[in-house]
GUTI-383638 format. One record per residue: x, y, z of N, C-alpha, C, O, CB in turn; residue in three letters. Coordinates in steps of 0.05 Angstrom, whole numbers, plus 5000, padded with zeros to 4 digits. Atoms other than C-alpha are relative to their C-alpha. Glycine has a CB too. Layout:
// residues N
XYZXYZXYZXYZXYZALA;...
***
This chain:
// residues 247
499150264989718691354465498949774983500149554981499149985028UNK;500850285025714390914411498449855023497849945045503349764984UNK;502650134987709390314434501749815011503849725001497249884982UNK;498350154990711389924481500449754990498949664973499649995023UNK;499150325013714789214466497849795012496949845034503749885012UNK;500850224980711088564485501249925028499749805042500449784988UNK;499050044973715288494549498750375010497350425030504449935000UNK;500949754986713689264557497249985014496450085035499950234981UNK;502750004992707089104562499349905031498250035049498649824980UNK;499550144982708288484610500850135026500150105049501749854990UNK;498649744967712289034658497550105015496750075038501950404987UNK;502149724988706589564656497949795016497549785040497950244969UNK;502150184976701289024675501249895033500049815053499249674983UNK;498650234968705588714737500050245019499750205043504249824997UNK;499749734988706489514755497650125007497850275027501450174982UNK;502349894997699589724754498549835024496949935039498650004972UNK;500850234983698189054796501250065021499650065040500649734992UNK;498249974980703789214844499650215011500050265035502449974994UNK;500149684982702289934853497250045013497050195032500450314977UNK;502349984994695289874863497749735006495549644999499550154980UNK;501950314988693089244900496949995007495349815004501149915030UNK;503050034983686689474935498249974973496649784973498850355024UNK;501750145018683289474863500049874983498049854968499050074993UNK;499050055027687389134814501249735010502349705032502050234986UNK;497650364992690588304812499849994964498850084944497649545027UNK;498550145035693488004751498949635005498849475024505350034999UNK;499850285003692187354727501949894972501749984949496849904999UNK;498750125019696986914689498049794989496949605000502749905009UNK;501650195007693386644635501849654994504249634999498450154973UNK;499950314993693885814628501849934975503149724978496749835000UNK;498250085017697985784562501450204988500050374977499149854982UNK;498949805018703486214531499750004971498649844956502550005005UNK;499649965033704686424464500249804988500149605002502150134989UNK;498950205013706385994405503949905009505349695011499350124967UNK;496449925003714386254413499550065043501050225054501350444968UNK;500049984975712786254488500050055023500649935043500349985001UNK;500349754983711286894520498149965025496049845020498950244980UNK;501550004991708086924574496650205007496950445010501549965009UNK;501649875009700587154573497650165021495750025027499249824982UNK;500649884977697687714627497350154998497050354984502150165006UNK;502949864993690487904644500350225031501750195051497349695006UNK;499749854970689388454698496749995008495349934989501750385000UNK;502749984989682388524738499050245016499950275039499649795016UNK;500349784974679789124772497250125011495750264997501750264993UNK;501150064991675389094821500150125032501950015045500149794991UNK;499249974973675189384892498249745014496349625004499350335013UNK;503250184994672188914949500949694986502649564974496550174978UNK;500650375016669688214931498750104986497650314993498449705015UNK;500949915018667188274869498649744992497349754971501750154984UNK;502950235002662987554870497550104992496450295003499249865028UNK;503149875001656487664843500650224980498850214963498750145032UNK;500949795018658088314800500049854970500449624963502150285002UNK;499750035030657588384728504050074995505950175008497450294982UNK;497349895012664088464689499450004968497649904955502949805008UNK;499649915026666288724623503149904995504849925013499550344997UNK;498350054998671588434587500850184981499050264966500449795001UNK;497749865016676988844549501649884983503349784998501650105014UNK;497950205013681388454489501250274985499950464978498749704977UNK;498549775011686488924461503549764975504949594985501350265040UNK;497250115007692888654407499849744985501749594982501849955025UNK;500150205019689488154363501449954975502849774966497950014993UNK;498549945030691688394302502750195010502750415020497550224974UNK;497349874987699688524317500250344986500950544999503349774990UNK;499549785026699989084262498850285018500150485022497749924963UNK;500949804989694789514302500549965035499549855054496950034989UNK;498949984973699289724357500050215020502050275033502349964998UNK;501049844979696290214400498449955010497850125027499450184998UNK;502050114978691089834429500949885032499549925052498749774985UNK;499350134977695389424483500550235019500250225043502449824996UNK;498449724989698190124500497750155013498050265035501650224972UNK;502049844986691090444511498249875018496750005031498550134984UNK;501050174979688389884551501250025025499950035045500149754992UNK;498250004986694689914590499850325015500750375037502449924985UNK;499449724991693890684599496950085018496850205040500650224968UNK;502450044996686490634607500049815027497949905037498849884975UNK;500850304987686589974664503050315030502750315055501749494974UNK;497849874989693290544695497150305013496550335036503350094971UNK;502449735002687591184695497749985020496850145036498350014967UNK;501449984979682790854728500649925027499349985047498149924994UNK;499450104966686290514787500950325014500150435035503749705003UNK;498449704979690491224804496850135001496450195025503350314976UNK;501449874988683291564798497749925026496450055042499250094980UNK;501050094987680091134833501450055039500450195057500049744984UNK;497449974980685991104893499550185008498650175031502750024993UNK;499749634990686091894898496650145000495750375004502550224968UNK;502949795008678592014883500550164993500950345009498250115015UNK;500049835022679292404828498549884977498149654969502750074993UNK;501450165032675492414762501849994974504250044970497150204988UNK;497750085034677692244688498750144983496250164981500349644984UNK;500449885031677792614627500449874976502749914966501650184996UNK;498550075027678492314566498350174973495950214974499849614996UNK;500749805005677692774513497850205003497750295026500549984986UNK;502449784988671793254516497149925017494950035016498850164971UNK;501350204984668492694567501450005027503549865030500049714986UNK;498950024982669792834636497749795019495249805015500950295008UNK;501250134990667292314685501250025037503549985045500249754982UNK;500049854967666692554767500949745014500749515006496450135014UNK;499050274974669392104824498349855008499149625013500950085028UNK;501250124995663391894842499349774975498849564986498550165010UNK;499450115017663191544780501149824989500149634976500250074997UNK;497550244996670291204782498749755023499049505023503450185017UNK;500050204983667390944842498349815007498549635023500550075017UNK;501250265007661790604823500649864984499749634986498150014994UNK;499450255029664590284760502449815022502149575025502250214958UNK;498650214985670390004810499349805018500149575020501450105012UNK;501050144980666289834865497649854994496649705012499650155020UNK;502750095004659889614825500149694976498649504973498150324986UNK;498950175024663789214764501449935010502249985033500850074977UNK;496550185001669588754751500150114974498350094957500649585003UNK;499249995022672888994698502249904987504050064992500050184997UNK;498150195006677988504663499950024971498050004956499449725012UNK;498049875016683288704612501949784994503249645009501450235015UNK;498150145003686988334573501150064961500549994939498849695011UNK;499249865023691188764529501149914977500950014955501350155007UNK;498350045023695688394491499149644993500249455005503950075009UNK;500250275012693287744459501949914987503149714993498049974985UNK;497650155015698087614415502650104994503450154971499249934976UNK;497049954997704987804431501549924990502950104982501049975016UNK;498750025028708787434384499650144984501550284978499749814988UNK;499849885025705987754327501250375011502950504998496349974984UNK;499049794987707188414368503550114985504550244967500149895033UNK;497350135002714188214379501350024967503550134963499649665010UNK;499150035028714688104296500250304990502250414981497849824982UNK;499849735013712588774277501450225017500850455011497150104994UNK;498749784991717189184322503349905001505350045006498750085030UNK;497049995010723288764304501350044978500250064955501149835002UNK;498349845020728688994267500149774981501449574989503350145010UNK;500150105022727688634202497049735002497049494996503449894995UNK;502850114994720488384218498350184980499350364966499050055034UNK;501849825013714688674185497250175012495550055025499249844980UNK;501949814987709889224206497149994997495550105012500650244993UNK;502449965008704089064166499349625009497449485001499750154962UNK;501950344988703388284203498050105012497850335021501549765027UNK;501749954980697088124235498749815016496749815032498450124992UNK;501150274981697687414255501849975023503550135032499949694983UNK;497449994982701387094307501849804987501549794962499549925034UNK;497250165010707286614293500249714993502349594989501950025020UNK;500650244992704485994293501849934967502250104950496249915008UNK;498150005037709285594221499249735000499349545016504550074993UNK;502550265010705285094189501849874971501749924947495850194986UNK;497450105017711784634163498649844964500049824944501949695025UNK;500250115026706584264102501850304979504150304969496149934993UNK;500149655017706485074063503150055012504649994994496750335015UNK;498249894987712385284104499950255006502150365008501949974991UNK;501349774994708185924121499150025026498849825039498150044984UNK;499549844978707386324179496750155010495450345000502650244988UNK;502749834993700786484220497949955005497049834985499350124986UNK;502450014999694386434244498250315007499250485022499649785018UNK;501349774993688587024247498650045024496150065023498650054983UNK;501049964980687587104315497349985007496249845024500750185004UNK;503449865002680487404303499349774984497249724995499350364981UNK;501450195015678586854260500449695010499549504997500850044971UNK;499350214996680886294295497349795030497549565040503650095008UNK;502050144983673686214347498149844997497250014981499050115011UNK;501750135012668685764331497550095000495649935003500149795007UNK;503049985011662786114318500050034974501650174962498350215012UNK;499550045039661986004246502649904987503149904963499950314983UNK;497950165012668385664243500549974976502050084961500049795006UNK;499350215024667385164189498150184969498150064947498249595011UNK;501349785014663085754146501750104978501050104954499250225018UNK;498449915020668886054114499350314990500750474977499849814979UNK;500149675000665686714113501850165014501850165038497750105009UNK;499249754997669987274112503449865008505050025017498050205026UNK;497050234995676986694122500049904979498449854961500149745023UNK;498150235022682286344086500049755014500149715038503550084994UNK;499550294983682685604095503849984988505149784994497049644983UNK;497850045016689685704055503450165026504450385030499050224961UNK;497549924978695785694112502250224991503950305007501749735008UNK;498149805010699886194066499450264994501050444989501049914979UNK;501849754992693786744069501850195007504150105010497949965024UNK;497949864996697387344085498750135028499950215048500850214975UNK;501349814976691787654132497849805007496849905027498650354990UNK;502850025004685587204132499949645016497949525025499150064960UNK;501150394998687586374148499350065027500150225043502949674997UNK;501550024977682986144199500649795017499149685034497549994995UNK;498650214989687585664220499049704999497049664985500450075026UNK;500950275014686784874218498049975016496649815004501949744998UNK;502150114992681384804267499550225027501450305042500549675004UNK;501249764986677585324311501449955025501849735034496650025002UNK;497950094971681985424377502049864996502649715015498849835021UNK;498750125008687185174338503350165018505650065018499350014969UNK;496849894994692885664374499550115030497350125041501350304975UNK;500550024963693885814450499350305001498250365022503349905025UNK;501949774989691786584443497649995001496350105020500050214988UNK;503350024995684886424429498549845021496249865029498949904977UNK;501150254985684585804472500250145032498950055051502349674995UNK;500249854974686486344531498550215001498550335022502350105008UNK;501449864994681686814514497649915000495650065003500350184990UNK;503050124992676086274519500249905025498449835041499049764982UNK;498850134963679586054583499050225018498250165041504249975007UNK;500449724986678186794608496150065006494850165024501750284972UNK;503449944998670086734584500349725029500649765053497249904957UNK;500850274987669486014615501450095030499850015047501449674981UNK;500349984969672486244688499050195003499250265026501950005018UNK;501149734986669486824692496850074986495950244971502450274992UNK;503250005011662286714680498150285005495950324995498349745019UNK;501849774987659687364710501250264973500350494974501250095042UNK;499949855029662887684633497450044991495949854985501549844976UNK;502349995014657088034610499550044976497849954961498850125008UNK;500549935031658988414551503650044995504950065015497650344994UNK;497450035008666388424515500250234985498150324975500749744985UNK;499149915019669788864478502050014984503950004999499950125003UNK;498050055013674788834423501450174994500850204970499649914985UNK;499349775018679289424405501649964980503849864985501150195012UNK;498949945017681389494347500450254991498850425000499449884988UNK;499249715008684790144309500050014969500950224962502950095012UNK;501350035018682789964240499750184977500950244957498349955009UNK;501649755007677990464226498850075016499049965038498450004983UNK;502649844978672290944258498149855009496349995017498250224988UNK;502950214995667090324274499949915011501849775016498949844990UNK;500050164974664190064328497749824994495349864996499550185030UNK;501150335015662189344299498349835032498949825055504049724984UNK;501250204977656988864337499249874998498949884973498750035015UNK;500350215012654588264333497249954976495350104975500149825023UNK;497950235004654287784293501250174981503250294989499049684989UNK;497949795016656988194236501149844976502949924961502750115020UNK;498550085033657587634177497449924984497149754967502649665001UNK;502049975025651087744146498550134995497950235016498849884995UNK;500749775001646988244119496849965001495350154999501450144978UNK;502950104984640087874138500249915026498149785031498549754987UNK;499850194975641787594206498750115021498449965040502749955008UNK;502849974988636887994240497649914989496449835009499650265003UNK;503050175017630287694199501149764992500249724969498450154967UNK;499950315006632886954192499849835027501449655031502949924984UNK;501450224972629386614264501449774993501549734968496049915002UNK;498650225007633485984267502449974994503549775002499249924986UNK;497450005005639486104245502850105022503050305037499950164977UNK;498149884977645786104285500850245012501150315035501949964997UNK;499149584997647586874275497550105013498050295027500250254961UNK;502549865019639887034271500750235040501850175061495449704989UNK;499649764978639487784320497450064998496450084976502150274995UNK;501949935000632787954347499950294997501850435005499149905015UNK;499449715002630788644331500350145020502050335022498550124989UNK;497749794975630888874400502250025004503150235012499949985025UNK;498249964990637188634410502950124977505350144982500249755016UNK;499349875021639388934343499550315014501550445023498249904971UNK;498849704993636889674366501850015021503650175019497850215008UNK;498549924981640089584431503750054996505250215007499249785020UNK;497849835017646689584386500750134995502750264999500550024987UNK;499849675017645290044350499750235020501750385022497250064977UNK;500249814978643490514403503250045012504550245008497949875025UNK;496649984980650990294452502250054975504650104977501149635021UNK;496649835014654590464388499850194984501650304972502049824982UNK;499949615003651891094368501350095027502450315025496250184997UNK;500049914975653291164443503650094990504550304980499149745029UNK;497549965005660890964436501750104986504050144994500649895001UNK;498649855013662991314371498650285015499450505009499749934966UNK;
***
């Protein structure tokens, strides 16, 4: 059947929401696309969930790597039905017991928000689009080029230029004209800022095998005290530790 479309996505979320109310709501986030899509977070949570922690989920930054919206979507589908039926989950040679499902539902908020950038989506699955995009659509009439890098477009280290293009015709890399410059990013800071009880995020990407953590644009930024990046070493092993965990 292939990955689903940007509207596919849009479906499955409204379906997962609809079928499974007692732990799951949708929120429409506050600005669509560039090209105008509309842009869908789901939450799941049994209960009032005031007061817990949550974890957030971002899936579909980079349009090109398109199985992420799909396993968020399959993933956010997995745990409401096991949750529902008390039953446990398998995912590959990791089985996790009911009791289990039903603390992470009833103890967390967990908030999903698979597809960030659906335009670019949208680009690489139409017929005479390209497969290897990985911005979204944003067309920047000085250049007459096409794009901003999702992932590069937040302001921590913005104006740095590490690891970004300032050049709007970049193919993979512009960091667009000014940090929060395009409405996917400006809705996935909309997502931190109401939902203060985010403790820790995750990003999927499909890439490669690596499970990246912060800050991640220098190769002293644990031993430089002071500096914006700078990572204390505890909170350096504790990294290192949750992602030996996760690979």
């Amino acid at each position: 059947m292939g990955y689903l479309t940007a509207d596919g996505i849009e479906a499955a979320i409204r379906y997962v929401v609809a079928t499974y109310p007692a732990c799951c709501r949708g929120t429409v986030l506050p600005e669509p696309s560039v090209e105008g899509r509309t842009c869908l977070a789901l939450k799941i949570a049994a209960g009032n969930p005031e007061g817990r922690r949550a974890v957030l989920f971002l899936g579909g930054l980079h349009a090109r790597e398109v199985v992420n919206p799909d396993l968020l979507i399959s993933f956010a589908l997995d745990l409401c039905q096991a949750y529902t039926t008390g039953t446990g989950l398998r995912f590959g040679g990791q089985e996790f017991e009911p009791a289990f499902v039903k603390l992470i539902v009833e103890n967390l908020e967990i908030v999903i928000f698979p597809l960030v950038n659906p335009d670019g989506r949208a680009y690489v699955q139409a017929p005479g689009g390209d497969v290897w995009w990985r911005k979204n659509r944003s067309f920047h009439p000085d250049s007459g080029c096409y794009g901003v890098d999702i992932n590069r477009n937040f302001d921590f280290r913005w104006p740095s230029g590490i690891g970004t293009s300032a050049n709007p015709c970049d193919y993979q890399i512009y960091k667009g004209p000014s940090a929060f410059s395009e409405p996917e990013t400006r809705n996935v800071r909309w997502l931190l800022d109401a939902n203060p009880n985010i403790m820790a995020m995750i990003d999927i990407h499909s890439y490669d095998n690596d499970a990246l953590y912060p800050w991640g644009d220098g190769p002293d930024q644990e031993t430089s005290p002071g500096q914006p990046d700078y990572l204390p070493q505890a909170d350096l092993d504790w990294y290192t530790s949750v992602g030996h965990a996760v690979q």
